[in-house]
C-alpha positions as CSV (number, residue, x, y, z in Angstrom):
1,X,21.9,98.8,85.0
2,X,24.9,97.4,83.2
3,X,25.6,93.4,83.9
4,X,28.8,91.7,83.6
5,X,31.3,94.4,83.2
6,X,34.3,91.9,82.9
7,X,32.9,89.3,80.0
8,X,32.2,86.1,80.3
9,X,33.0,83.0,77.8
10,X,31.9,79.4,77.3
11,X,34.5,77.0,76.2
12,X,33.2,77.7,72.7
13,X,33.9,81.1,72.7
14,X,37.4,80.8,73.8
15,X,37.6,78.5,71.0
16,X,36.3,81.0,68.6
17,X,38.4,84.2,69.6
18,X,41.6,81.7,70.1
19,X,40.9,80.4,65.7
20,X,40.4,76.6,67.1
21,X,37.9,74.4,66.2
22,X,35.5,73.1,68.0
23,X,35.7,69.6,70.0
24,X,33.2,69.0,72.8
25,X,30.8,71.9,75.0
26,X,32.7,70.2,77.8
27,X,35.8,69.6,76.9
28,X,38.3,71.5,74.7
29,X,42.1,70.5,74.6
30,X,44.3,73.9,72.9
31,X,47.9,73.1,71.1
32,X,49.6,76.1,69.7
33,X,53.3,76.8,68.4
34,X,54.0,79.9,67.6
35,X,51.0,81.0,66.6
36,X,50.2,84.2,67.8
37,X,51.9,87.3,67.1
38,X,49.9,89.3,69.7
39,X,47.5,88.4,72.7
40,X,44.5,87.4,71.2
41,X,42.3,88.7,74.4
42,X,43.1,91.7,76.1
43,X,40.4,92.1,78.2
44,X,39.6,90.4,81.8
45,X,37.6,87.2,81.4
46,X,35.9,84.5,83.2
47,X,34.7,81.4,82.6
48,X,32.3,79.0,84.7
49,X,35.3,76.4,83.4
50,X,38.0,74.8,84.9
51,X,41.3,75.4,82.7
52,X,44.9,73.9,82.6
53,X,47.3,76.2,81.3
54,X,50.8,74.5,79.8
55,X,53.4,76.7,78.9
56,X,55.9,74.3,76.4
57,X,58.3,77.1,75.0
58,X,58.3,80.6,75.7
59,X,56.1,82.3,78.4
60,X,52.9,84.0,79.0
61,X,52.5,86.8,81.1
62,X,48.5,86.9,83.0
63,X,46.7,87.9,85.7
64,X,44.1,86.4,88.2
65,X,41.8,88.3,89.9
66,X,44.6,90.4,90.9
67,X,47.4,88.4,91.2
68,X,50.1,88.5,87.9
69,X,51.9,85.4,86.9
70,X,54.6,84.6,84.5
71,X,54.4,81.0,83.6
72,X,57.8,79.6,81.8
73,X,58.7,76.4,79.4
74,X,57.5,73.4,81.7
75,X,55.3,75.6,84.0
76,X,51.8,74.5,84.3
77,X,48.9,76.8,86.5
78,X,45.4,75.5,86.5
79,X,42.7,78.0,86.5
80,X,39.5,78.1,88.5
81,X,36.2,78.8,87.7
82,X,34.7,82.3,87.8
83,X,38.2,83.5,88.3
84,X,38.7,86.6,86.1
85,X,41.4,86.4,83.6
86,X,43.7,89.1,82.0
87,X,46.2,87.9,79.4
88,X,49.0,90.2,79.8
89,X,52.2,89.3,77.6
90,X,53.3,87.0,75.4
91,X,56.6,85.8,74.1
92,X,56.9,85.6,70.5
93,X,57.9,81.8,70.4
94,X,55.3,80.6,72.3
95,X,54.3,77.0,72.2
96,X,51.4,76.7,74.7
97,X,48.8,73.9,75.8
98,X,45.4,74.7,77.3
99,X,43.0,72.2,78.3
100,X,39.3,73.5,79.2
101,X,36.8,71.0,80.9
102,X,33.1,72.1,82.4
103,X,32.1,70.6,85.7
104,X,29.6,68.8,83.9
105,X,32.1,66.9,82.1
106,X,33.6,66.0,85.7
107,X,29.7,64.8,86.5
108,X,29.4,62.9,83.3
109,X,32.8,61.0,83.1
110,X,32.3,59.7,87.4
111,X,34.2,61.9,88.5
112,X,32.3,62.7,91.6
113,X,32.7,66.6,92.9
114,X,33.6,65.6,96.0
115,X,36.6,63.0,94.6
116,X,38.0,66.4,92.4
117,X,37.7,68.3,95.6
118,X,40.6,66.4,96.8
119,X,42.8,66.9,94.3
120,X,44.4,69.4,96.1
121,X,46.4,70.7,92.4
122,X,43.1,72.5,91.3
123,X,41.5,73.1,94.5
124,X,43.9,75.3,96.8
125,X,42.5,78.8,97.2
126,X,45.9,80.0,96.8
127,X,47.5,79.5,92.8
128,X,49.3,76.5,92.7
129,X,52.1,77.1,89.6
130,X,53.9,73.5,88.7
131,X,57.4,73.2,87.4
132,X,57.9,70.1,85.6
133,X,60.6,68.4,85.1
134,X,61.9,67.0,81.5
135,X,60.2,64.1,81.9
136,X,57.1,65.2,83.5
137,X,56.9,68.0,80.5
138,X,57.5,64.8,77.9
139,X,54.3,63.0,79.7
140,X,52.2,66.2,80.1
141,X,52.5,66.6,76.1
142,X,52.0,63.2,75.4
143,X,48.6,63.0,77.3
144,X,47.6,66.2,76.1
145,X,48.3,65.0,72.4
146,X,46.7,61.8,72.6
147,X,42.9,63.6,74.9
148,X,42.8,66.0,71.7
149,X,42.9,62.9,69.3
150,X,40.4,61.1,71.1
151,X,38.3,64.1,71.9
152,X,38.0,65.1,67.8
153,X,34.6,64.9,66.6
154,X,35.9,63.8,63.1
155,X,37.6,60.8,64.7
156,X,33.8,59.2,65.6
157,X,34.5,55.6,64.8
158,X,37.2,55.1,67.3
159,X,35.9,52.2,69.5
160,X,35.8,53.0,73.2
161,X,36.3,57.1,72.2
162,X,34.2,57.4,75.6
163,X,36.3,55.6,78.0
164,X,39.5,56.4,76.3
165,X,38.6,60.4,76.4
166,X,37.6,59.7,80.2
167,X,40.7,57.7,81.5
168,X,43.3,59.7,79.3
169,X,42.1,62.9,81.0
170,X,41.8,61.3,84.7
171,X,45.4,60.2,83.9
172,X,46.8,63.6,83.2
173,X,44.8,65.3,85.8
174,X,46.5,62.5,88.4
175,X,49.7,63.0,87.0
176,X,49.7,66.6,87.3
177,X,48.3,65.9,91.0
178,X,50.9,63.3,91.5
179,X,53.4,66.0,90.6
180,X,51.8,68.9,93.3
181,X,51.6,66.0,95.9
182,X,55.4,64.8,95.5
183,X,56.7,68.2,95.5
184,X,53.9,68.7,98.6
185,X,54.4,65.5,100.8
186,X,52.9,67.0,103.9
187,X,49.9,68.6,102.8
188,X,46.1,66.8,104.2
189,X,43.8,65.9,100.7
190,X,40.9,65.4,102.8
191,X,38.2,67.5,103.2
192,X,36.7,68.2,106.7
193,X,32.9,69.0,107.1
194,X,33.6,72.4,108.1
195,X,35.5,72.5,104.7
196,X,33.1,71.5,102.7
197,X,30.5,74.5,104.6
198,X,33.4,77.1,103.6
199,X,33.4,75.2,100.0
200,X,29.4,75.6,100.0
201,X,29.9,79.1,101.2
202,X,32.3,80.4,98.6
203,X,30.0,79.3,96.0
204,X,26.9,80.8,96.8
205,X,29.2,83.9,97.7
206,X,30.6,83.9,94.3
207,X,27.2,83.6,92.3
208,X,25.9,86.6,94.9
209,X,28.2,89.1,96.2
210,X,26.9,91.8,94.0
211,X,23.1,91.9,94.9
212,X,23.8,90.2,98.3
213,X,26.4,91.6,101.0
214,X,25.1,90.7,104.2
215,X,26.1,87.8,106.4
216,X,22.2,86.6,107.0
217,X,21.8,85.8,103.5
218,X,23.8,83.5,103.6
219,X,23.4,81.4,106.6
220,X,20.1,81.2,105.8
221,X,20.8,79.7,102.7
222,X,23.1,77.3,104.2
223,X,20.3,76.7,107.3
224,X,22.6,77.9,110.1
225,X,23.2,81.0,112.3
226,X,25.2,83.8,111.0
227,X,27.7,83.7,114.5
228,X,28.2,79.5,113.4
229,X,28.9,80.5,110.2
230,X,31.7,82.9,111.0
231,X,33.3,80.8,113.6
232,X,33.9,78.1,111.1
233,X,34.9,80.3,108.0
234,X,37.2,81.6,110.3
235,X,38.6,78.2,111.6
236,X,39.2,77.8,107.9
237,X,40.2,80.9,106.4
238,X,41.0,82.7,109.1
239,X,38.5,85.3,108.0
240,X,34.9,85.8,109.1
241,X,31.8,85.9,106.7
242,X,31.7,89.0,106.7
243,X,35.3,89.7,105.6
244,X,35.2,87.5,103.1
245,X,32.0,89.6,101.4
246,X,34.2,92.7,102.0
247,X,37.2,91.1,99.9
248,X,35.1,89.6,97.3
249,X,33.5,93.0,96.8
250,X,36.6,95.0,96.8
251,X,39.0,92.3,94.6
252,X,35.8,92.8,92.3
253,X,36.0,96.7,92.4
254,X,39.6,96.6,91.8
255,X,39.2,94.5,88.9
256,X,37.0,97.0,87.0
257,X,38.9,100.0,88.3
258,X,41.8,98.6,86.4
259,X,39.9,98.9,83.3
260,X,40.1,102.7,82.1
261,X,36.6,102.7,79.2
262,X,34.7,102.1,82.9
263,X,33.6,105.0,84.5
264,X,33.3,104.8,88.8
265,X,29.2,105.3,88.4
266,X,29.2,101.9,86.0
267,X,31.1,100.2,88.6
268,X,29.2,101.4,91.7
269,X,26.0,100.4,89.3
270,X,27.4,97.0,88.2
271,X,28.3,96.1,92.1
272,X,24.5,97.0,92.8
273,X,25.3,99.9,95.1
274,X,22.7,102.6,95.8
275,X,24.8,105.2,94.6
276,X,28.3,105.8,93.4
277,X,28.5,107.8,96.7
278,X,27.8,104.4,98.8
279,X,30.2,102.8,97.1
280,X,32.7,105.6,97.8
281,X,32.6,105.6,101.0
282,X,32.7,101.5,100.9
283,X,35.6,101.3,99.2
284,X,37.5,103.8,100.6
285,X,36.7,102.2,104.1
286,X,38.0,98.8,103.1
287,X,40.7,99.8,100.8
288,X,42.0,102.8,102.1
289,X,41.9,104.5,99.2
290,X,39.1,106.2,97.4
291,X,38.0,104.8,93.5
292,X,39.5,107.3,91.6
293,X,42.7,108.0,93.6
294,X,43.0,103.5,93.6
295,X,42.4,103.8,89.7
296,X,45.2,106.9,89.6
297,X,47.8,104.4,91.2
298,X,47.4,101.3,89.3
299,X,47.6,103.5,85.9
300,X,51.0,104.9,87.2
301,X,51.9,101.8,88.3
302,X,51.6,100.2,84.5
303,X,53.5,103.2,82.7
């Protein structure tokens, strides 16, 4: 059975396919002007990485899981991990700033998980896309500037390189979140238990949806009955476990239908189902379309 049919990358891979070179396996900081002359990936990604994506001049044109997204001068998106990536367009003067931290470097600097939780900028479910103003473009650069000048390995006798890497990056993760939570006065940053179950859930649902599509997996995992854990995903999310296996499934089918090299029995294999008759009639029921009349659209759709 084939694994992984949209790729995944480390930081130092990006780095590598992007011409960069190398800073931390934790944290990576990305300043480009006008440097490329055509999208230097053009096939879906993911990383297990958090990503801050900085658009300074020009535009770039990409897709999320499904979802495309034009982001213009002084437009910032952050970029979740294990979301898959498609770079889609760029402009020929593009000046761009991408910053790409693990979890582990979160871990390692005291940055508790649960405090980043609440930094409601990287953590909404739905994508958050920032305009900045003049000013808040001039600090974004600034930061970003001064975190790759900390973070360069050549630079190894700068005293305090530790703490100034760690609070130059808290401060323009908080300024970007101060940004969100101006422009967003009203919304709550704390995170209920319930929230953090649906957190907990969406993890292990992400690391197992293709082998594992069946609400008792989970609660098990998580120690409770299948019933609680629909009534509180959909208190949540307004969705129940099991339609949120259904949608994780099928956003992942869609994916790989997009891509035309893939044939239907590669996907069905890659998604771990029986047969590519099974998956059939499972995506046709949730999709309302079959594979190959859903891959026939989206091709007509992009000529």
């Amino acid at each position: 059975m084939q694994e992984n049919l949209i790729r995944k990358h480390t930081i130092n891979e990006l780095i590598e396919i992007m011409g960069d070179n190398p800073q931390n396996d934790d944290l990576h900081v990305h300043i480009s002007k006008n440097k490329y002359e055509e999208i230097p990936i053009t096939y879906p990604f993911r990383t297990d990485d958090y990503s801050l994506i900085f658009v300074v001049k020009g535009e770039i044109k990409i897709q999320l899981n499904l979802r495309e997204i034009t982001i213009k001068s002084g437009e910032i998106i952050p970029v979740k991990p294990k979301v898959a990536v498609q770079l889609l367009k760029i402009s020929k003067n593009l000046e761009i700033i991408g910053i790409c931290f693990s979890v582990d470097f979160i871990l390692k600097n005291s940055f508790t998980k649960i405090e980043f939780d609440k930094i409601e900028f990287f953590t909404r479910e739905n994508v958050v896309k920032l305009k900045l103003s003049p000013t808040e473009s001039k600090t974004t650069v600034s930061l970003s500037k001064l975190l790759k000048q900390y973070n360069n390995p050549k630079e190894s006798d700068i005293p305090f390189k530790g703490e100034l890497i760690k609070h130059t990056f808290g401060g323009l993760v908080f300024h970007c979140s101060s940004v969100f939570k101006k422009n967003n006065p009203n919304l709550e940053l704390s995170v209920s238990r319930n929230e953090e179950l649906a957190l907990r859930f969406l993890k292990l649902l992400n690391d197992n949806f293709k082998a594992e599509k069946s609400v008792q997996f989970y609660a098990e995992i998580l120690s409770i009955t299948s019933g609680h854990l629909s009534k509180v995903l959909k208190e949540v999310s307004g969705k129940t476990a099991g339609e949120l296996i259904v949608d994780t499934v099928i956003l992942e089918a869609k994916i790989l239908l997009g891509n035309p090299s893939l044939s239907i029995a590669q996907i069905s294999d890659d998604l771990q189902f029986s047969d590519q008759s099974f998956f059939g009639k499972y995506f046709k029921k949730h999709s309302g379309f079959s594979p190959s009349q859903f891959r026939n659209l989206k091709l007509q759709l992009q000529t």
